[in-house]
LOKOLRO-238194 format. One record per residue: residue in three letters; x, y, z of N, C-alpha, C, O in turn. Coordinates in steps of 0.001 Angstrom, whole numbers, plus 500000, padded with zeros to 6 digits. Layout:
alaXYZXYZXYZXYZ/...
END
This chain:
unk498121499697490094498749500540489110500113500958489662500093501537490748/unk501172500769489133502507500697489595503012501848488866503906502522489378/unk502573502124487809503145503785487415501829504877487741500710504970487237/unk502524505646488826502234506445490113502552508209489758502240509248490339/unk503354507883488463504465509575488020502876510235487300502299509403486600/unk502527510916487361501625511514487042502054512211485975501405512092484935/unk502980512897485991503609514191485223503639512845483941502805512921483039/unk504540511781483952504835511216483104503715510774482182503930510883480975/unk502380510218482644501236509861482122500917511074481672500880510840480464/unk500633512324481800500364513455480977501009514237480343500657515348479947/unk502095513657480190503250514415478900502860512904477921503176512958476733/unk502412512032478267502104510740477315501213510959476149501293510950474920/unk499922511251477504498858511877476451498535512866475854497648512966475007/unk499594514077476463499668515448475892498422515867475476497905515785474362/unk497972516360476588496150516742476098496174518378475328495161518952474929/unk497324518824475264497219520329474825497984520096473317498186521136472690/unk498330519099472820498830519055471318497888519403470357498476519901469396/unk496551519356470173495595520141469428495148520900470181493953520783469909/unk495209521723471066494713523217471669495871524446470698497059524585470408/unk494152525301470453495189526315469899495333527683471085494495528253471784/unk496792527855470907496700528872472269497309530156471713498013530954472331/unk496978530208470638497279531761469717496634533010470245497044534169470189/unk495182532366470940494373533251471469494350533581472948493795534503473546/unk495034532667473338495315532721474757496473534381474986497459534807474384/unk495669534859476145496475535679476036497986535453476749498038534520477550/unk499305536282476511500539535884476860500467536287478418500847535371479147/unk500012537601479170500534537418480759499531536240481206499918535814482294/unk498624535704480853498023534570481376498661533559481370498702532922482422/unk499536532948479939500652532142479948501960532433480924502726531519481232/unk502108533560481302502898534141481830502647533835483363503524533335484066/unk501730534080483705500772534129484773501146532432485320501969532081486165/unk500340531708484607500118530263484804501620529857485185501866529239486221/unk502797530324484095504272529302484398504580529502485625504909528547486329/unk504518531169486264505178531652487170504275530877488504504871530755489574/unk503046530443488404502371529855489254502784528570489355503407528404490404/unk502688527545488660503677526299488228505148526335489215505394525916490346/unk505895526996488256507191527227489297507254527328490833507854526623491644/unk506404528484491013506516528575492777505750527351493366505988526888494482/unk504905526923492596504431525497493293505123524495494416505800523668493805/unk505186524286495828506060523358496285505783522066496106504636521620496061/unk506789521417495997506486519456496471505881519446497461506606519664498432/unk504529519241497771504062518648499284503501517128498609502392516834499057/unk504020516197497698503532515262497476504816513682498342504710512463498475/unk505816514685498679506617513808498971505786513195500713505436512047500985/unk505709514234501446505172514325503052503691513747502714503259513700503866/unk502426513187501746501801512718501627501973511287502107501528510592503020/unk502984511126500883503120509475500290504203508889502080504629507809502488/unk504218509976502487504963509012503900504324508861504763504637508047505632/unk503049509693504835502161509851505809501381508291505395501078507493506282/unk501117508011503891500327506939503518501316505802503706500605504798503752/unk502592505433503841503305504547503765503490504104505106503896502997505458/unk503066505327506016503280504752507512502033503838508353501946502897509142/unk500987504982507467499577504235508154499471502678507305498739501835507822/unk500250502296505928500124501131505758500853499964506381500612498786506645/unk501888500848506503503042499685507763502386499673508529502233498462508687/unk501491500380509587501356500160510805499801499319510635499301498637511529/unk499262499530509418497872497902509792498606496829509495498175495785509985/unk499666496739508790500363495641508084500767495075509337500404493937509634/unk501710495980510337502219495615512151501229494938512487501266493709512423/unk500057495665512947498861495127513244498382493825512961498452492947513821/unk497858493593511732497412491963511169498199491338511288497904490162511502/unk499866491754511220500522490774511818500692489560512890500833488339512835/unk500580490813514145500597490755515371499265489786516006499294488991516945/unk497906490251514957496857489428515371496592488559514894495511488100515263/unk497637487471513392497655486321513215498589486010513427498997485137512661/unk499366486366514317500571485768515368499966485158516353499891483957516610/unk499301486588517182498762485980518395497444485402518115496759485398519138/unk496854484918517105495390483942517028496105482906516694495772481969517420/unk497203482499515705498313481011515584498764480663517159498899479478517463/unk499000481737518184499601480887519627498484481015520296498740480357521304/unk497718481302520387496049481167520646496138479514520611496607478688521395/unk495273479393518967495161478155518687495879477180518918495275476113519021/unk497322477152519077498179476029519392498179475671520594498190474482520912/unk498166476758521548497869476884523124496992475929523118497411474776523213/unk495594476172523008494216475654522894494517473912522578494504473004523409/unk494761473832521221494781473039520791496155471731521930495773470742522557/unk497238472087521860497753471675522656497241471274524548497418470238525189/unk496605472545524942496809472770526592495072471794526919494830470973527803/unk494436472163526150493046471781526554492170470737525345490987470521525610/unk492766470086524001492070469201523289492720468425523308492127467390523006/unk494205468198523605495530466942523628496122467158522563497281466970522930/unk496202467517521095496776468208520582497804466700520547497296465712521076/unk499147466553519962500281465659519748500591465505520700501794465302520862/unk499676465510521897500709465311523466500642463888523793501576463288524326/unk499217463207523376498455461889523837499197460513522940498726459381523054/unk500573460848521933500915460184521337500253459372519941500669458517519159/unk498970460167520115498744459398518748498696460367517423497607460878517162/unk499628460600516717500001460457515190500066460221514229500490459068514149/unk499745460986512507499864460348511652500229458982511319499724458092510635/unk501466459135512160502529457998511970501940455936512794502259454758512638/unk500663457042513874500655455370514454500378454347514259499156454457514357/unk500558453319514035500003452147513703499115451459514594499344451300515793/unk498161451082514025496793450158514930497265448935515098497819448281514215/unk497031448512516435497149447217516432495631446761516748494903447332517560/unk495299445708516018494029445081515518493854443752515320492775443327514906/
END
């Protein structure tokens, strides 16, 4: 899900367009905005905290199908003969 704006998805669906708030009393409305307002952003220091721990498994799996690719080539090269023994797609049989 790539739209993440929250605010935006619930001014979409506007869940309070049939609420009647005639009865609501006003310092409660009053109450609620002034609570709203002083509200801080702590959503910004979340999303970096989550963006770092994803870079850093992303570093990670990197690093360990880096080093399992020079693993295997090692291997494959140092101890099965690997393209060292000259024979190749390319060789031709003589027969």
């Amino acid at each position: 899900m790539r739209d993440d704006d929250v605010l935006a998805r619930l001014r979409a669906a506007d869940p309070a367009a049939g609420a009647d708030l005639a009865r609501v009393d006003r310092g409660a409305l009053d109450a609620l905005r002034e609570g709203v307002v002083r509200t801080g952003r702590g959503t910004a220091g979340a999303r970096r905290r989550r963006l770092g721990r994803r870079g850093a498994v992303a570093a990670v799996a990197g690093a360990l199908a880096l080093g399992g690719g020079a693993a295997y080539a090692g291997y494959e090269q140092w101890y099965v003969g690997g393209a060292a023994d000259g024979l190749t797609c390319l060789t031709a049989w003589q027969g």
